[in-house]
C-alpha positions as CSV (number, residue, x, y, z in Angstrom):
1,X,17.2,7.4,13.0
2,X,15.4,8.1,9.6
3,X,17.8,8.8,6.6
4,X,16.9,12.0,4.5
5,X,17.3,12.8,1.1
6,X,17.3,16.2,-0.4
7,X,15.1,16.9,-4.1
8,X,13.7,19.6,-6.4
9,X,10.3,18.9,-7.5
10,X,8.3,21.3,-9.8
11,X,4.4,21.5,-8.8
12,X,2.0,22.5,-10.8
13,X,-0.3,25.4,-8.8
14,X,-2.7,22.9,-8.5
15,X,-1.4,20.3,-7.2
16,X,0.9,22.7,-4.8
17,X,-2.0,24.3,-3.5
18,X,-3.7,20.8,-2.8
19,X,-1.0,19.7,-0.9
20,X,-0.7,22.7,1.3
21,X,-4.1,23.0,2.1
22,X,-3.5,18.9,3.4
23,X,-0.8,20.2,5.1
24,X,-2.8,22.6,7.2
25,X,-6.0,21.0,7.2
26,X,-4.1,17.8,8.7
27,X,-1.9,19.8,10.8
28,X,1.0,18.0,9.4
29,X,4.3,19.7,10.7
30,X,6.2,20.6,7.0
31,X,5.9,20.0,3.6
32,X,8.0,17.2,3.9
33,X,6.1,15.3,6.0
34,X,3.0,16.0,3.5
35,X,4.9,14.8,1.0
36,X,6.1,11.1,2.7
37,X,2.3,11.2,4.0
38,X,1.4,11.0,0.2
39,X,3.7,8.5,-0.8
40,X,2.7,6.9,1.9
41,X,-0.7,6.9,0.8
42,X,0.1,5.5,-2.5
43,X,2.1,3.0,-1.4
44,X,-1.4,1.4,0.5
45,X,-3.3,2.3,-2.5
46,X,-0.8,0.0,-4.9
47,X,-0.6,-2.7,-1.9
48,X,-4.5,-3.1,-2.1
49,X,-4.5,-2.7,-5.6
50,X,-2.2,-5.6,-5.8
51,X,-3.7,-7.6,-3.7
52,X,-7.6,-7.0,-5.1
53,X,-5.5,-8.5,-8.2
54,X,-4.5,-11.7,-6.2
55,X,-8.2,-12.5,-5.2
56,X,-8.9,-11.8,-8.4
57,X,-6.1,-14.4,-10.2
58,X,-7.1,-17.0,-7.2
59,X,-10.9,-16.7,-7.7
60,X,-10.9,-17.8,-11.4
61,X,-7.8,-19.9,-11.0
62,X,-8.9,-23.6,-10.0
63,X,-5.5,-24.9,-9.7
64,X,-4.3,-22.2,-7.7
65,X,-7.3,-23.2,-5.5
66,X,-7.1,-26.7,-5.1
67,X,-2.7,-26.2,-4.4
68,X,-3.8,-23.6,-1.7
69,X,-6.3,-26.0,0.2
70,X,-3.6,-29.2,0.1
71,X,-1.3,-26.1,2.1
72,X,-3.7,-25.3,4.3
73,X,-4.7,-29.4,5.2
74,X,-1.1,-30.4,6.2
75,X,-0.5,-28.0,9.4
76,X,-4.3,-28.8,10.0
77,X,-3.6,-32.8,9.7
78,X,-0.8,-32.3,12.2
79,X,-2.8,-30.4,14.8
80,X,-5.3,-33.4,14.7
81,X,-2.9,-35.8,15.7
């Protein structure tokens, strides 16, 4: 069973009118459930930015490189045998 949490947030008319018209236009039951789809949605949009950043750090990081393929050969040595 999900936990809830009771807050007061303060919208600007923007913004609250955004997330209403989601709220219909996805047919999302409440505003609650608008709400956690948003966060929702940012937590993807941090987990990809984070990971965009990885490929980024690996792809100019030789070391990183050459420590990921001696990983990757030792399970693959085992298989062989």
């Amino acid at each position: 069973m999900n936990e809830t949490h009771r807050k007061h947030v303060s919208l600007s008319h923007e913004v609250n009118s955004f997330l209403e018209n989601f709220q219909r236009d996805h047919q999302l039951p409440n505003f609650s459930a608008t709400i956690e789809h948003a966060a929702n949605a940012l937590k993807r949009e941090m987990l990809i930015a984070g990971y965009e950043q990885f490929a980024n750090d690996f792809a100019n990081f030789k070391e990183m490189q050459i420590d990921a393929q001696t990983w990757l050969e030792a399970p693959m040595l085992e298989r062989k045998q």
